[in-house]
N, CA, C and O atoms as CSV, one atom per row, in Angstrom:
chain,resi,resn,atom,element,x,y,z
A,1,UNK,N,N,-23.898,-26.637,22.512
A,1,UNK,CA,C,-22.528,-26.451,22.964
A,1,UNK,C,C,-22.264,-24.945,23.078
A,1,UNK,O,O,-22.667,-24.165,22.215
A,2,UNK,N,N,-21.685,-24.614,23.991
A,2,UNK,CA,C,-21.514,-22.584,24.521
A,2,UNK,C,C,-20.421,-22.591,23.490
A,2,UNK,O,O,-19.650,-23.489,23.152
A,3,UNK,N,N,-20.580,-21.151,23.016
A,3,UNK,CA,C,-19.657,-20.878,22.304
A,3,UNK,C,C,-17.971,-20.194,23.351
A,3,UNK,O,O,-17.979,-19.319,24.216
A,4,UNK,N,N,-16.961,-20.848,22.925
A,4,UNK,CA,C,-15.947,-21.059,23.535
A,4,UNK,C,C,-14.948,-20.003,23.556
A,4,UNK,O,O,-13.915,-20.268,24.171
A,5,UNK,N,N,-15.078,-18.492,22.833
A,5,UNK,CA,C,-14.728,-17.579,22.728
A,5,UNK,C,C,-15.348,-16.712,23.638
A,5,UNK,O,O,-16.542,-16.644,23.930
A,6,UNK,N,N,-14.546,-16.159,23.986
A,6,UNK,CA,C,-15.297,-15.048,25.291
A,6,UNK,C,C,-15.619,-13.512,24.408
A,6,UNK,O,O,-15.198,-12.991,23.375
A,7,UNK,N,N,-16.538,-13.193,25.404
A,7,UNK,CA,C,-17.176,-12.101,25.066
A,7,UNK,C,C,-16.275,-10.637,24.802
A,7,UNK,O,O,-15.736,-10.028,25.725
A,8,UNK,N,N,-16.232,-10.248,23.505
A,8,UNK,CA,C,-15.521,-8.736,23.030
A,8,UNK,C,C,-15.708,-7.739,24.514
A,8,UNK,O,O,-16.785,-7.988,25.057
A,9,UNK,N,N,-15.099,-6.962,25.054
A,9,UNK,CA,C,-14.560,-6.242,25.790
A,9,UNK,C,C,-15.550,-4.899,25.239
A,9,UNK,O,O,-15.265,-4.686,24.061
A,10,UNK,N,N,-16.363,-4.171,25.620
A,10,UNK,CA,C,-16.981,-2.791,25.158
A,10,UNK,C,C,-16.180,-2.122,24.637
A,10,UNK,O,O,-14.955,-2.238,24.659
A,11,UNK,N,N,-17.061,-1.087,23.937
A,11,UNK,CA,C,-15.951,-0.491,22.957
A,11,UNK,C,C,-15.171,0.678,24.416
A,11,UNK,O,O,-15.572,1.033,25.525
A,12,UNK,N,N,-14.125,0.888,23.729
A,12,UNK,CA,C,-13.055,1.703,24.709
A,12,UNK,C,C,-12.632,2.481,23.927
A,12,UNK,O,O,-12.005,1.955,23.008
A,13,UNK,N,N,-12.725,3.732,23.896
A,13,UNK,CA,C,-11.932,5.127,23.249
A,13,UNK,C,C,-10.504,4.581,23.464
A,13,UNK,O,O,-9.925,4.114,22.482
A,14,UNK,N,N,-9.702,4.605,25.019
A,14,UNK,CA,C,-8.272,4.608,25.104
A,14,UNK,C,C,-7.664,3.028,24.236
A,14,UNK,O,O,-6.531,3.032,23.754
A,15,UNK,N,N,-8.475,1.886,24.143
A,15,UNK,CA,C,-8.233,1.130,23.301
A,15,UNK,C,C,-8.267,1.177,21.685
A,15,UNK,O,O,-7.998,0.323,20.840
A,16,UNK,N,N,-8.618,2.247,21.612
A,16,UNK,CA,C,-9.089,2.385,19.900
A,16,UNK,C,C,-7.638,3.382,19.694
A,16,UNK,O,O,-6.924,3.206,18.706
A,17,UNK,N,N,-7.340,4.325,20.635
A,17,UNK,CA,C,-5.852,5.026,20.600
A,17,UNK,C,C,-5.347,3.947,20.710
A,17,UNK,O,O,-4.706,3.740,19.680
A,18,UNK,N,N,-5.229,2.697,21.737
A,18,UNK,CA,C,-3.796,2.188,21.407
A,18,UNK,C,C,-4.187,1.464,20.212
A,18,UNK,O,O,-3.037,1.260,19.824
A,19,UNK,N,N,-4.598,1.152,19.707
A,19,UNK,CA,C,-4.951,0.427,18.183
A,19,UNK,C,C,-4.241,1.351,17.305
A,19,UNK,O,O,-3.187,0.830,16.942
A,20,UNK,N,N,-4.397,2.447,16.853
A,20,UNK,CA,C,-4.104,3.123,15.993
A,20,UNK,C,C,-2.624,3.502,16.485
A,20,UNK,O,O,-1.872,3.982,15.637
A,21,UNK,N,N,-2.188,3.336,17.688
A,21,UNK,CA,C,-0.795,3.595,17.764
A,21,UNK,C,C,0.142,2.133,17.484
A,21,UNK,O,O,1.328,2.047,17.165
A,22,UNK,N,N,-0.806,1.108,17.717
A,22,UNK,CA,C,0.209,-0.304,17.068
A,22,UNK,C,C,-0.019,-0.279,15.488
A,22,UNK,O,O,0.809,-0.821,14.755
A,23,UNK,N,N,-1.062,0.305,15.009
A,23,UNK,CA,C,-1.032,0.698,13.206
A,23,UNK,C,C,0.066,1.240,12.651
A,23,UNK,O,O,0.694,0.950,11.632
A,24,UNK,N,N,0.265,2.434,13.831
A,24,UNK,CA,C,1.030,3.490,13.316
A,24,UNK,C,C,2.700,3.154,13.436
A,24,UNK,O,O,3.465,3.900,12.824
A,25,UNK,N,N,3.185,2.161,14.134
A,25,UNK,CA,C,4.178,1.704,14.607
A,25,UNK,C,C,4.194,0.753,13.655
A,25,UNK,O,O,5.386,0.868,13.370
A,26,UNK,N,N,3.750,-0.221,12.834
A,26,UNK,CA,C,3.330,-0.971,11.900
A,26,UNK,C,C,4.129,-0.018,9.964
A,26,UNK,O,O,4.996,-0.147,9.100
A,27,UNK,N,N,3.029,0.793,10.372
A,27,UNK,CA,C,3.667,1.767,9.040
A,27,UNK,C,C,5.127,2.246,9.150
A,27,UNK,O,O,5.920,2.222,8.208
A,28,UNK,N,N,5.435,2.733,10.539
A,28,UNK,CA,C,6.843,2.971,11.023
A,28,UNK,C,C,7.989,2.109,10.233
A,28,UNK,O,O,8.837,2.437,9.403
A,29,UNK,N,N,7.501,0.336,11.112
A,29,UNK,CA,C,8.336,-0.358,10.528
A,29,UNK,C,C,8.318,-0.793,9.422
A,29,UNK,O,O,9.204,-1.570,9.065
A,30,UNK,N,N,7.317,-0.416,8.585
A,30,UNK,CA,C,7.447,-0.710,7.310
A,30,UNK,C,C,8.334,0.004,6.589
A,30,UNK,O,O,9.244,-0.551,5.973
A,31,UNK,N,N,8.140,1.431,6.594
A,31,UNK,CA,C,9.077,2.314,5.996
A,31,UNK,C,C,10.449,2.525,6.989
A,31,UNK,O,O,10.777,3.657,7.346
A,32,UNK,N,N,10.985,1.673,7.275
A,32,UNK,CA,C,12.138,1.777,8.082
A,32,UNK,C,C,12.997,0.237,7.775
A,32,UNK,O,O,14.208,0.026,7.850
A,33,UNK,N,N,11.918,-0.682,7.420
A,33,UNK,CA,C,12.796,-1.943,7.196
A,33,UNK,C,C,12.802,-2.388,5.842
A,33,UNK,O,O,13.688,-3.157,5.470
A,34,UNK,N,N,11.849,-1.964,5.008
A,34,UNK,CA,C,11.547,-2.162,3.706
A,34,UNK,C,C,11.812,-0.819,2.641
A,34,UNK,O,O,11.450,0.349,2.789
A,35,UNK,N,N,12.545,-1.419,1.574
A,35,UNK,CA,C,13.246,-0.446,0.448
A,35,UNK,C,C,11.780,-0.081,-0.480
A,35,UNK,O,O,11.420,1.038,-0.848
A,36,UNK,N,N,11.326,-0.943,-0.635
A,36,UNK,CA,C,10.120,-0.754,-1.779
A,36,UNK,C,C,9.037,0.415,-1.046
A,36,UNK,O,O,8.532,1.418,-1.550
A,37,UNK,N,N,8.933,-0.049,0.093
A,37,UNK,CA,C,7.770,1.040,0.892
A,37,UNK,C,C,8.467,2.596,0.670
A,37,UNK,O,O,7.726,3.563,0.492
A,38,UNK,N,N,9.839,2.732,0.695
A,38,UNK,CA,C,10.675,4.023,0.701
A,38,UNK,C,C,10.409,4.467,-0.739
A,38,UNK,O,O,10.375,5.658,-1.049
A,39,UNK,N,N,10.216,3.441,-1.630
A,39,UNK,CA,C,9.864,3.675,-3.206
A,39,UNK,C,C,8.644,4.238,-3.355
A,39,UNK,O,O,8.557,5.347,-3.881
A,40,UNK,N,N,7.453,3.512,-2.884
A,40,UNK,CA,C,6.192,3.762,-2.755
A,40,UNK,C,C,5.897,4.864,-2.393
A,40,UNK,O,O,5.057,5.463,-3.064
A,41,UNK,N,N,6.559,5.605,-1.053
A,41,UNK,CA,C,6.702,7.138,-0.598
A,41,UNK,C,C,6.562,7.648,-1.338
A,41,UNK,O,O,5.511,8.217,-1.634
A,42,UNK,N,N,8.001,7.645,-2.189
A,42,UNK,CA,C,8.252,8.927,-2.731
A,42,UNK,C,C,7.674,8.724,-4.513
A,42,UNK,O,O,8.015,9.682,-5.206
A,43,UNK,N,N,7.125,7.969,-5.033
A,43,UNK,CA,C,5.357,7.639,-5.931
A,43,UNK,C,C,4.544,8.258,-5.394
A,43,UNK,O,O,4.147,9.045,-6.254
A,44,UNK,N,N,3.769,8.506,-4.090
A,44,UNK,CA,C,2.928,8.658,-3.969
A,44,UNK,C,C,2.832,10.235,-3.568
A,44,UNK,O,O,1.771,10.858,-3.539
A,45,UNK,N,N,4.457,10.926,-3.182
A,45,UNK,CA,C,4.268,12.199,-3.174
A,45,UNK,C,C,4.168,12.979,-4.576
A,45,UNK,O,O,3.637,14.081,-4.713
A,46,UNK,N,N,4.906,12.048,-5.825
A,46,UNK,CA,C,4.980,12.719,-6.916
A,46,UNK,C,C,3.734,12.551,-7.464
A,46,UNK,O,O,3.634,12.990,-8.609
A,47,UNK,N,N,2.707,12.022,-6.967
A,47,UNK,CA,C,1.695,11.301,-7.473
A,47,UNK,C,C,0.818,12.913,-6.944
A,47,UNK,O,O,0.282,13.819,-7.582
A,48,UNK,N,N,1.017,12.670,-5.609
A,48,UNK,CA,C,0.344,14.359,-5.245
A,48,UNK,C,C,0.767,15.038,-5.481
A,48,UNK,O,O,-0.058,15.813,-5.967
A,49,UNK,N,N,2.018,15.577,-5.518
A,49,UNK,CA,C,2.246,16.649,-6.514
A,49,UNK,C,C,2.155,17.221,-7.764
A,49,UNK,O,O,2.244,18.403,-8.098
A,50,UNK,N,N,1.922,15.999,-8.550
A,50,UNK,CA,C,1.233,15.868,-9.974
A,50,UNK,C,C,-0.347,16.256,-9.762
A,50,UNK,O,O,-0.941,16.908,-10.621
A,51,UNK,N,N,-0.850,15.904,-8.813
A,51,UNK,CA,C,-2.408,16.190,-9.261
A,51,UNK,C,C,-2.394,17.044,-8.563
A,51,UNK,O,O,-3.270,17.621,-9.208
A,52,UNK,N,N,-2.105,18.035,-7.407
A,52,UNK,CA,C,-1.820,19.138,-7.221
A,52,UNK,C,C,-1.485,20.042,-8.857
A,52,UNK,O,O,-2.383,20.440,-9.599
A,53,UNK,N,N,-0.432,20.157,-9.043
A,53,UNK,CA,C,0.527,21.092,-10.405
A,53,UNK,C,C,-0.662,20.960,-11.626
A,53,UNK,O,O,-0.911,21.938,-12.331
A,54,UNK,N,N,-1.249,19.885,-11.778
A,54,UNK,CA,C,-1.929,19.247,-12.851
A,54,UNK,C,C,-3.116,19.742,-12.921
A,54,UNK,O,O,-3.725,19.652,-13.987
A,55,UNK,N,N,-3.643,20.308,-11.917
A,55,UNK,CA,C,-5.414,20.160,-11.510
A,55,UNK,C,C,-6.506,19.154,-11.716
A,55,UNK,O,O,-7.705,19.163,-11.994
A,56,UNK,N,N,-5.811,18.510,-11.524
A,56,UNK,CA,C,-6.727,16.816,-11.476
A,56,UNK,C,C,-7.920,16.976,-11.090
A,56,UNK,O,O,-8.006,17.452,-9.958
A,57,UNK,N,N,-9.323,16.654,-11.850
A,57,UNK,CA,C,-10.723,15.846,-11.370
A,57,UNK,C,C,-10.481,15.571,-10.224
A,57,UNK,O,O,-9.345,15.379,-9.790
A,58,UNK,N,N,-11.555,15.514,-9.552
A,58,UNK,CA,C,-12.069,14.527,-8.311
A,58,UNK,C,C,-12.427,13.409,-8.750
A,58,UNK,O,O,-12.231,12.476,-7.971
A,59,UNK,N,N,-12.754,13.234,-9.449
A,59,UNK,CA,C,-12.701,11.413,-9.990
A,59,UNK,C,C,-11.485,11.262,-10.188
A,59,UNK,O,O,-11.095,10.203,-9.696
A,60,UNK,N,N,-10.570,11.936,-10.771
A,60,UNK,CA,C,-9.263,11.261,-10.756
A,60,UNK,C,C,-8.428,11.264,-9.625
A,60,UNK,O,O,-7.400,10.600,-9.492
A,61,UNK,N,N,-8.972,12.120,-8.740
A,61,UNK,CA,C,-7.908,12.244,-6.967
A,61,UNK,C,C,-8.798,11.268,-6.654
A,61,UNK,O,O,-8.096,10.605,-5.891
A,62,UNK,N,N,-9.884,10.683,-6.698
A,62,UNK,CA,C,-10.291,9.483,-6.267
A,62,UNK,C,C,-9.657,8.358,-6.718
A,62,UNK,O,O,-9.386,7.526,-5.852
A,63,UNK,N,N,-9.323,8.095,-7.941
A,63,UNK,CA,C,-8.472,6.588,-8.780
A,63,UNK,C,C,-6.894,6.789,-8.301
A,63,UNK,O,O,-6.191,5.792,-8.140
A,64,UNK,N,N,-6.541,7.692,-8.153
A,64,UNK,CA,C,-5.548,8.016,-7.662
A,64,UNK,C,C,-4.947,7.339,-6.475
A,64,UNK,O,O,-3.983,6.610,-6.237
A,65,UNK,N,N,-6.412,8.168,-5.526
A,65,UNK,CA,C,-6.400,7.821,-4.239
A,65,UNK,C,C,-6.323,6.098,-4.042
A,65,UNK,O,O,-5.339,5.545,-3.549
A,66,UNK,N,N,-7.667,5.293,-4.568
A,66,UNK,CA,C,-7.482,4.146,-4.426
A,66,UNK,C,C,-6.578,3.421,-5.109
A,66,UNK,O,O,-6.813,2.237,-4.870
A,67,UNK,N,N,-5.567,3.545,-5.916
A,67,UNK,CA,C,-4.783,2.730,-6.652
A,67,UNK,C,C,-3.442,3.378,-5.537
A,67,UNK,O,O,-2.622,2.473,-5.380
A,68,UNK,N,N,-3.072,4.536,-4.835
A,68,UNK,CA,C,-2.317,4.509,-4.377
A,68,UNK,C,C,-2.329,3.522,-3.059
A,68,UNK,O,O,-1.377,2.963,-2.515
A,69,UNK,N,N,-3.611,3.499,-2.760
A,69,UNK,CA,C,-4.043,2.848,-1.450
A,69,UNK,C,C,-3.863,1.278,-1.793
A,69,UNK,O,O,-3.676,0.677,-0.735
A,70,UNK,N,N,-3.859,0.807,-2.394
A,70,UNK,CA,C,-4.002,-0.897,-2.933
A,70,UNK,C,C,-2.244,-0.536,-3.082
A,70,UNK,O,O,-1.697,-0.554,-1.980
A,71,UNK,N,N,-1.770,-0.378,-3.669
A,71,UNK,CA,C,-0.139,-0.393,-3.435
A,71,UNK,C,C,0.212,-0.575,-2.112
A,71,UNK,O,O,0.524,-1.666,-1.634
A,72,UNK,N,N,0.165,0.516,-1.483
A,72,UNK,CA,C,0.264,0.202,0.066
A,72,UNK,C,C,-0.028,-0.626,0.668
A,72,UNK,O,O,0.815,-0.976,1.494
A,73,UNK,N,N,-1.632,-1.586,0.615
A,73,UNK,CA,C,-1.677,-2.028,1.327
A,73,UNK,C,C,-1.106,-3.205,1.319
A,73,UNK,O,O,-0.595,-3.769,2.286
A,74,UNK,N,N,-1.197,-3.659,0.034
A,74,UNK,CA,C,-0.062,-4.670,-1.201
A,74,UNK,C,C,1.212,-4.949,-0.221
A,74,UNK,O,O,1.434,-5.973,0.426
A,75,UNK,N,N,1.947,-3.813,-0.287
A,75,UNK,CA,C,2.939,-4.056,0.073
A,75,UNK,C,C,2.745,-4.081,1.783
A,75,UNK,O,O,3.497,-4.827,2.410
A,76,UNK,N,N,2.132,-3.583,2.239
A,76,UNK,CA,C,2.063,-4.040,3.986
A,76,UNK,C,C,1.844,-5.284,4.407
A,76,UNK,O,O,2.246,-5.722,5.485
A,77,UNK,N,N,0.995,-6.103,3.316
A,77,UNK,CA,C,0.193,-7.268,3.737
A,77,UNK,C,C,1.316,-8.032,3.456
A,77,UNK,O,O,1.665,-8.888,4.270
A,78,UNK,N,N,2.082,-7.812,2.186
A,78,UNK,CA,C,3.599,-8.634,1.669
A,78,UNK,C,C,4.442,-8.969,2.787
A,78,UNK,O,O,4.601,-10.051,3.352
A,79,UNK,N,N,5.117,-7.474,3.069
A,79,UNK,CA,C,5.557,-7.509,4.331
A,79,UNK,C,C,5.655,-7.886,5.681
A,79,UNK,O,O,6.706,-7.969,6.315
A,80,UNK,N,N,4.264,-8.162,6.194
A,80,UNK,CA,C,3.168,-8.914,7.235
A,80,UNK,C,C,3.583,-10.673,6.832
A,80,UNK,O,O,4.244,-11.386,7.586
A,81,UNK,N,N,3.137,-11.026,5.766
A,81,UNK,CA,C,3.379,-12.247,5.701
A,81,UNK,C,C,4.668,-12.940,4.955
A,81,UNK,O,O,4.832,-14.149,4.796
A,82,UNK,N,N,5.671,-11.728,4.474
A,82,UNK,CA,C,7.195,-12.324,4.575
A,82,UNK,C,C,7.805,-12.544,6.076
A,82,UNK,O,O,8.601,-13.460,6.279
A,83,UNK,N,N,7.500,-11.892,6.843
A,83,UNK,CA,C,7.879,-11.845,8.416
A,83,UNK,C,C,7.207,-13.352,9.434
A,83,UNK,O,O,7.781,-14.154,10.171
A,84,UNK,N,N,5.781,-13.197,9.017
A,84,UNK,CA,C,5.433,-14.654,9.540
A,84,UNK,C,C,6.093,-15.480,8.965
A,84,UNK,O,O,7.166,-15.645,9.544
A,85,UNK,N,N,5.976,-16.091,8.093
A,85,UNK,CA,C,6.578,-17.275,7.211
A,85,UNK,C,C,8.063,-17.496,7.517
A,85,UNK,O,O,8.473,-18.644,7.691
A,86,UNK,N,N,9.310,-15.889,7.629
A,86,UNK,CA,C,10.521,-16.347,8.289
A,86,UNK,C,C,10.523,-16.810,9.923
A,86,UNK,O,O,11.399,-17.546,10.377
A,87,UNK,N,N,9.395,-16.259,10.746
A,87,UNK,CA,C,9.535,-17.166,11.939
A,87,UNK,C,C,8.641,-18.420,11.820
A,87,UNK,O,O,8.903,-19.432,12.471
A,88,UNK,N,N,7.912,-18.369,11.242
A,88,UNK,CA,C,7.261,-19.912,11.279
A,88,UNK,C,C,8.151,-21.303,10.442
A,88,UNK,O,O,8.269,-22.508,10.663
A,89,UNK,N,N,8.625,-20.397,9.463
A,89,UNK,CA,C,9.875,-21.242,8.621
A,89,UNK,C,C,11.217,-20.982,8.469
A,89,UNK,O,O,11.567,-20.658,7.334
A,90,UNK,N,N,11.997,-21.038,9.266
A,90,UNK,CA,C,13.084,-20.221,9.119
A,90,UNK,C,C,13.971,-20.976,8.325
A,90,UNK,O,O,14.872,-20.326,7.795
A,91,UNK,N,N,13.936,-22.253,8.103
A,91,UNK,CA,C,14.467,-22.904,7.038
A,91,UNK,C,C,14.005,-22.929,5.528
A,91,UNK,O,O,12.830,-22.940,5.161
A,92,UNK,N,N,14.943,-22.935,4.840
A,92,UNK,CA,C,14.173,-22.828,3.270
A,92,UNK,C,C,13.060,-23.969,3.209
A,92,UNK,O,O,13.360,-25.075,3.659
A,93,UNK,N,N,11.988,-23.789,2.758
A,93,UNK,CA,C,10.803,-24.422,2.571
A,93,UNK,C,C,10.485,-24.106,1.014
A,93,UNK,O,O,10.746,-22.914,0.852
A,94,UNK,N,N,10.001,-24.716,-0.278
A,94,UNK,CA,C,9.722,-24.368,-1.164
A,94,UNK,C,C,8.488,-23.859,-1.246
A,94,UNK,O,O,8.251,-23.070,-2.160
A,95,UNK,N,N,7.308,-24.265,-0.162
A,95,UNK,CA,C,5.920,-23.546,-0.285
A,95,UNK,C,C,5.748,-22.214,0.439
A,95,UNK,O,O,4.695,-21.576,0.421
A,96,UNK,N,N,7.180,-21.731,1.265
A,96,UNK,CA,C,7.131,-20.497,1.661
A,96,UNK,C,C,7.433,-19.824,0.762
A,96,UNK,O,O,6.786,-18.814,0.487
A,97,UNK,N,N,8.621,-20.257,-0.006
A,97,UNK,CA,C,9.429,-19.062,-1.025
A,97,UNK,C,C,8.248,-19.507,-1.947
A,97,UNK,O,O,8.381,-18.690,-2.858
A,98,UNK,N,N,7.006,-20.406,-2.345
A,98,UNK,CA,C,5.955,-19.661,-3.229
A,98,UNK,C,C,5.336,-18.589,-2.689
A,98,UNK,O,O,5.186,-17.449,-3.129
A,99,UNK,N,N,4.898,-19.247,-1.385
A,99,UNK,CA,C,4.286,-17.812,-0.864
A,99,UNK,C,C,4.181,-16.477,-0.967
A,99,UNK,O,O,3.216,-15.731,-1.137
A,100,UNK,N,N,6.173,-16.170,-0.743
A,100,UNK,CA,C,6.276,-15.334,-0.944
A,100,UNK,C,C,6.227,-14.375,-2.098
A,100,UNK,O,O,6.081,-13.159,-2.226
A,101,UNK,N,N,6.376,-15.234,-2.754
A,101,UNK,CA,C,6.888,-14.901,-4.722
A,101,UNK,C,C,5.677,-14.320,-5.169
A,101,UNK,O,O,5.716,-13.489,-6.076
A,102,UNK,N,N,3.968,-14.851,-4.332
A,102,UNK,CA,C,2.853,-14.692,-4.904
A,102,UNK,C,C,2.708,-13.545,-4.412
A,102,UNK,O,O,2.258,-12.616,-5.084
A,103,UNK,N,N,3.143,-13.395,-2.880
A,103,UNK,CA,C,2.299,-11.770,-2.182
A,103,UNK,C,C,3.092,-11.271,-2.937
A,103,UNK,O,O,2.396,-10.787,-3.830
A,104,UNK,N,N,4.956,-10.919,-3.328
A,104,UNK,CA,C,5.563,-10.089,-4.304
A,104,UNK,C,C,4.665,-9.779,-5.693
A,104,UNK,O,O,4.454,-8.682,-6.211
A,105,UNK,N,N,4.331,-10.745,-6.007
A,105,UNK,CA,C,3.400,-10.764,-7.490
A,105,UNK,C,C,2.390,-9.990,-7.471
A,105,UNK,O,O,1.888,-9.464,-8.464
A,106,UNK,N,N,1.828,-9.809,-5.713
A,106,UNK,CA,C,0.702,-8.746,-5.876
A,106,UNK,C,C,0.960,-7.656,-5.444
A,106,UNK,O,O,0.086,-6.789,-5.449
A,107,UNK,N,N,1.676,-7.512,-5.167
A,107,UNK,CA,C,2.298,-5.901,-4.966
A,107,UNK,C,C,2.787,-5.339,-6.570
A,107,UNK,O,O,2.550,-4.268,-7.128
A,108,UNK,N,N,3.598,-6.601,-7.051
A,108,UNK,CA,C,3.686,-6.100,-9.050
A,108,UNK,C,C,2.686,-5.547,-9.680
A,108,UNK,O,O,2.602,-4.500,-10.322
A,109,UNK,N,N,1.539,-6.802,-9.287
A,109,UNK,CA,C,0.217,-6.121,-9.852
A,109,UNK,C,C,-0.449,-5.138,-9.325
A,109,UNK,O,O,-1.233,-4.648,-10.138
A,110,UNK,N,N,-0.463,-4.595,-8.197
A,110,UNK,CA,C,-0.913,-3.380,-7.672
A,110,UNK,C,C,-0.357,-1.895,-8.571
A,110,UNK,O,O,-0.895,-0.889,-9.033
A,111,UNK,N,N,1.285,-2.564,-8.468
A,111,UNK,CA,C,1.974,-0.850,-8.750
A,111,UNK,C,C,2.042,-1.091,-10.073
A,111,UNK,O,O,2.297,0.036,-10.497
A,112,UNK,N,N,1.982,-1.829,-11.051
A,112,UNK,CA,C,1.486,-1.767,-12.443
A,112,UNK,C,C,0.474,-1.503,-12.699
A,112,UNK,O,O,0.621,-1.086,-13.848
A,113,UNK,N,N,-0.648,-1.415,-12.452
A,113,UNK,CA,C,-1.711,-1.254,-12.398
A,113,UNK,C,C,-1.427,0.666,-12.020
A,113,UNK,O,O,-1.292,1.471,-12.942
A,114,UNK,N,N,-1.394,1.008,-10.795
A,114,UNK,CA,C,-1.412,2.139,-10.510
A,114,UNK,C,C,0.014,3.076,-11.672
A,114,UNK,O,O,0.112,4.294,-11.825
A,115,UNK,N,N,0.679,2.269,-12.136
A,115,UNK,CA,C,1.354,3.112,-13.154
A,115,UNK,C,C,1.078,3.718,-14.359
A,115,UNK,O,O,1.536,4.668,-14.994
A,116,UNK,N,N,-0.204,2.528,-14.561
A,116,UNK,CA,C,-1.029,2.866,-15.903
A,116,UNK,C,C,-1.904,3.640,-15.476
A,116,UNK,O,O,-2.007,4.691,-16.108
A,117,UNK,N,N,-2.801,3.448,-14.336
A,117,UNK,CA,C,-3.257,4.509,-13.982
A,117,UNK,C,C,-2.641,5.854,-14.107
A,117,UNK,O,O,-3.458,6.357,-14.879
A,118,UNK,N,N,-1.898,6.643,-13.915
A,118,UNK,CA,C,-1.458,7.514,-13.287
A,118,UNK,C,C,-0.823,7.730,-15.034
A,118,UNK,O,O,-1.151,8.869,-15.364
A,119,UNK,N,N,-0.047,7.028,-16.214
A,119,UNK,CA,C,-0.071,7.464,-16.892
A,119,UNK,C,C,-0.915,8.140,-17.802
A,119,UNK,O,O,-0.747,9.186,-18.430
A,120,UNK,N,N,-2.176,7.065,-17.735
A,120,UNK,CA,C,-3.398,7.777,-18.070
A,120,UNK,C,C,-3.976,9.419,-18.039
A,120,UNK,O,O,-4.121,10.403,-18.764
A,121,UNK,N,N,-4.248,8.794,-16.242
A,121,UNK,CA,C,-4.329,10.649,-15.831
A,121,UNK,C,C,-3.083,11.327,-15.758
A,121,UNK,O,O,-3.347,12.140,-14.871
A,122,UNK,N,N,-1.988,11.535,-16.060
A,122,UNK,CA,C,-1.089,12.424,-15.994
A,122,UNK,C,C,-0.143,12.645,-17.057
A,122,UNK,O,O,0.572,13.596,-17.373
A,123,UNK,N,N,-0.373,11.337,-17.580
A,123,UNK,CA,C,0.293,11.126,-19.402
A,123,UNK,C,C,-0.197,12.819,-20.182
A,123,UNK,O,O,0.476,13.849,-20.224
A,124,UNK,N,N,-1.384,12.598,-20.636
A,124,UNK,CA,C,-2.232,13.824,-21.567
A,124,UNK,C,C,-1.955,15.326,-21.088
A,124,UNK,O,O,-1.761,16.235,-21.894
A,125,UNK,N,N,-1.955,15.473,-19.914
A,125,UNK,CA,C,-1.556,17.180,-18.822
A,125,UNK,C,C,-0.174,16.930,-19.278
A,125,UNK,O,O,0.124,17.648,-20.233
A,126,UNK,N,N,0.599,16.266,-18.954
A,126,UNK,CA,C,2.240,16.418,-18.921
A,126,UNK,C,C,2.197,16.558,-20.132
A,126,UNK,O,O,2.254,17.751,-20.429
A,127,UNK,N,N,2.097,15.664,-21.281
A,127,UNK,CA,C,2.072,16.128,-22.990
A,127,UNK,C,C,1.576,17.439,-23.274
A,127,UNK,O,O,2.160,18.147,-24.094
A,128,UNK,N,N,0.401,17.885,-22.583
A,128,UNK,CA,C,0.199,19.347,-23.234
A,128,UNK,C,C,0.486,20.649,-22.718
A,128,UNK,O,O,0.314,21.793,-23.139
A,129,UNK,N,N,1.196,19.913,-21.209
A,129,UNK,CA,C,2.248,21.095,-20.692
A,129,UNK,C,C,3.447,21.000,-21.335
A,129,UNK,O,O,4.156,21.966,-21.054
A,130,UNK,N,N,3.872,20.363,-21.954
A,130,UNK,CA,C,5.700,20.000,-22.578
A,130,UNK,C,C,4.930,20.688,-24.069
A,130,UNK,O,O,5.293,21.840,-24.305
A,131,UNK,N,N,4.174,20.232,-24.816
A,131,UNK,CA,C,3.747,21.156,-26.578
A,131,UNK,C,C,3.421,22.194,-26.342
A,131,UNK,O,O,3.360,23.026,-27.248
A,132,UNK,N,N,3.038,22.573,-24.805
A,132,UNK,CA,C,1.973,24.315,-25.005
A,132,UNK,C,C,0.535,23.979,-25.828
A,132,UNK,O,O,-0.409,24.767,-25.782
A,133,UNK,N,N,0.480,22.604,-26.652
A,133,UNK,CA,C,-0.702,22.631,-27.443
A,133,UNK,C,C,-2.031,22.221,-25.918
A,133,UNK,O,O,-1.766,21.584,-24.899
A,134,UNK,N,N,-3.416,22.867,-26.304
A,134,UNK,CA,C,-4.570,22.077,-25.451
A,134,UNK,C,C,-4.592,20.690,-25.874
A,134,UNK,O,O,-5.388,19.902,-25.364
């Protein structure tokens, strides 16, 4: 039996720009329709500005990096599939509002996670910049 999907299109430079411009329009509306993403912002600048001020490891601008990155994407993917689910269900459904409750749950667990992180690495510098002690 032929397979019933047609053949991918070659790769295209001007298609790979518009890709990254429907990404980028994506992040747009995220931080334009969503309060938590506006939260996440401004975490993730204090987050660089802390390991900036701090002089953070490169292992730690790396844990950094990826625990800020799993937040984000946490919350994009949340976002992504609170939006399907209101047009696919626009009536209250109880297995949507689980749905939703679960992607919320992983965005909890993302930015808890990255809080302990970040107290970790930034807990011990902030304590021994506030005593003056090493």
């Amino acid at each position: 039996m032929p397979d019933p999907t047609p053949p991918s299109p070659l790769f295209s430079a001007r298609a790979r720009w518009r890709s990254i411009g429907f990404a980028l329009r994506g992040i747009r509306t995220l931080l334009v329709t969503q309060h938590n993403a506006r939260i996440h912002l401004v975490a993730t600048l204090v987050a660089c500005f802390l390991g900036v001020a701090l002089g953070i490891s490169r292992l730690e601008w790396c844990v950094v990096v990826v625990a800020t990155v799993a937040v984000w994407a946490a919350e994009a993917l949340n976002t992504a599939l609170e939006m399907l689910c209101d047009v696919a269900s626009p009536d209250f459904h109880p297995l949507v509002e689980k749905a939703k409750d679960i992607a919320a749950g992983a965005v909890l667990i993302s930015a808890l996670g990255s809080v302990t992180l970040a107290i970790l690495i930034f807990g011990p510098r902030i304590l021994e910049a506030v005593s003056g002690k090493p």
